[in-house]
C-alpha positions as CSV (number, residue, x, y, z in Angstrom):
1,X,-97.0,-81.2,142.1
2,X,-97.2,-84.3,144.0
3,X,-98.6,-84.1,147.6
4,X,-95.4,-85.7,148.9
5,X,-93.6,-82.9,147.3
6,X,-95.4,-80.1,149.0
7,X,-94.9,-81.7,152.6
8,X,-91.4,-81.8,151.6
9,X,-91.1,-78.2,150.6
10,X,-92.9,-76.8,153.2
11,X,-91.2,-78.7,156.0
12,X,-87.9,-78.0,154.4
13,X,-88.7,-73.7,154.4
14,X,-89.9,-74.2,157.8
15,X,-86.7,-75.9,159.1
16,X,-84.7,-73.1,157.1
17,X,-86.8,-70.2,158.8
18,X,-86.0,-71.6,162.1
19,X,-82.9,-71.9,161.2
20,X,-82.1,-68.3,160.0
21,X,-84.1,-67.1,163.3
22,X,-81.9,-68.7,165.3
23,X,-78.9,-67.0,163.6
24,X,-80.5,-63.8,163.7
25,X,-81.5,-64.3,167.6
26,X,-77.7,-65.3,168.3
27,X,-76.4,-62.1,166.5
28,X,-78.2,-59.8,168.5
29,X,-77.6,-61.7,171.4
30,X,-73.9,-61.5,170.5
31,X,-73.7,-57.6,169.8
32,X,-76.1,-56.9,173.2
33,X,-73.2,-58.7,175.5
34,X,-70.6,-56.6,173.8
35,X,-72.0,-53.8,174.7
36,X,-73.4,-54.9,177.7
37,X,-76.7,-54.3,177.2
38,X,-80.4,-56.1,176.7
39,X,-80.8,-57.5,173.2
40,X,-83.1,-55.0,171.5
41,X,-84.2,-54.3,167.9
42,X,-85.9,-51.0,166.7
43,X,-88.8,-50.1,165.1
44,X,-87.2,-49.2,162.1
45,X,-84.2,-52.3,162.2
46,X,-87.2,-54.0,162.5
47,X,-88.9,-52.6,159.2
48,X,-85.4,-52.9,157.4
49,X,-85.3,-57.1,158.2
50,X,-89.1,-57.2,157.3
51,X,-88.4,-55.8,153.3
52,X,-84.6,-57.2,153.3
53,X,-87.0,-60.6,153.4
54,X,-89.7,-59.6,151.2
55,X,-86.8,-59.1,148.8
56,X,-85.4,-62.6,149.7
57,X,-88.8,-63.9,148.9
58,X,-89.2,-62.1,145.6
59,X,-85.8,-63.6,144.6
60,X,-87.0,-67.2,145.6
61,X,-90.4,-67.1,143.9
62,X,-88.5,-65.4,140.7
63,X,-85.9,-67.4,140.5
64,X,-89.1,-71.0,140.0
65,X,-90.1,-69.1,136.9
């Protein structure tokens, strides 16, 4: 893999993490004001996002084989 080619991937999954934070970070904005509350996320919501992306990952790397 070209040099070029790894700058491009890696700036391209950074822009797409950012991006899916932001969504994330605006959804729990959005259910805190209905509620009427401070954004918050749990210990274990917190656990479920972390291995709901480690199984995004897995599909990712799986799916360059």
């Amino acid at each position: 893999m070209e040099q070029n080619d790894k700058t491009r991937t890696l700036v391209l999954g950074a822009l797409a993490g950012a991006l899916v934070g932001l969504a994330a970070a605006m959804i729990l904005i959005n259910d805190a004001e209905k509620k009427n509350d401070k954004p918050h996320l749990s210990a274990g919501d917190g656990v479920k996002v972390g291995l709901g992306l480690l199984g995004v990952l897995r599909l990712l790397t799986d799916s360059g084989k």
